[in-house]
C-alpha positions, 0 to 999 in steps of 0.5 A: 395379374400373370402367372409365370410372365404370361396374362393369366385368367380366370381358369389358370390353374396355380401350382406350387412353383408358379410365381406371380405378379400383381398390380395393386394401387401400392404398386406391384409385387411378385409372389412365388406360390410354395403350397395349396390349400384345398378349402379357404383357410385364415389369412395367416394361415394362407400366409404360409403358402406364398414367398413374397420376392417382391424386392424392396423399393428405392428410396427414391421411391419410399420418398415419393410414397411419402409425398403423396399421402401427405398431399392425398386428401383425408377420406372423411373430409367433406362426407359426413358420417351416420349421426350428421347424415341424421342430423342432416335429414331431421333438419330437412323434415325428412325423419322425425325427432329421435 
């Protein structure tokens, strides 16, 4: 993350003005910060605080993105949830009948 084009840390002071760039795993995006609030308040509400000016992606871009949820493995293949972990360990004599 940085603030104004420099590396920011933890003590940063943010201002109204300030603009700055994170890097997430959907890519990065620039945020100008319009307000402050003085206590944690509802997303929606914080939504209020900020401009995103993050321009948009190319197509080639929003192509790639594409391709690579398609060929991304699935989170819930091969691990199983809460009831096949049970059935799991009842089958190994780890837990009795229920």
């Amino acid at each position: 993350m940085d603030v104004n084009g420099e590396r920011s840390r933890a003590h940063r002071r943010i201002r109204a003005g300030d603009r700055i760039g994170v890097t997430a795993p959907g890519g990065r995006r620039e945020l100008v910060v319009r307000g402050l609030a003085e206590r944690s308040i509802p997303r929606r509400d914080a939504r209020a605080l900020y401009e995103d000016v993050t321009p948009p992606p190319s197509a080639e871009q929003v192509e790639v993105r594409r391709i690579d949820r398609m060929l991304a493995p699935r989170r819930d293949e091969g691990r199983p949830d809460k009831r096949e972990r049970r059935e799991r360990r009842r089958q190994k004599g780890w837990e009795g009948p229920k």
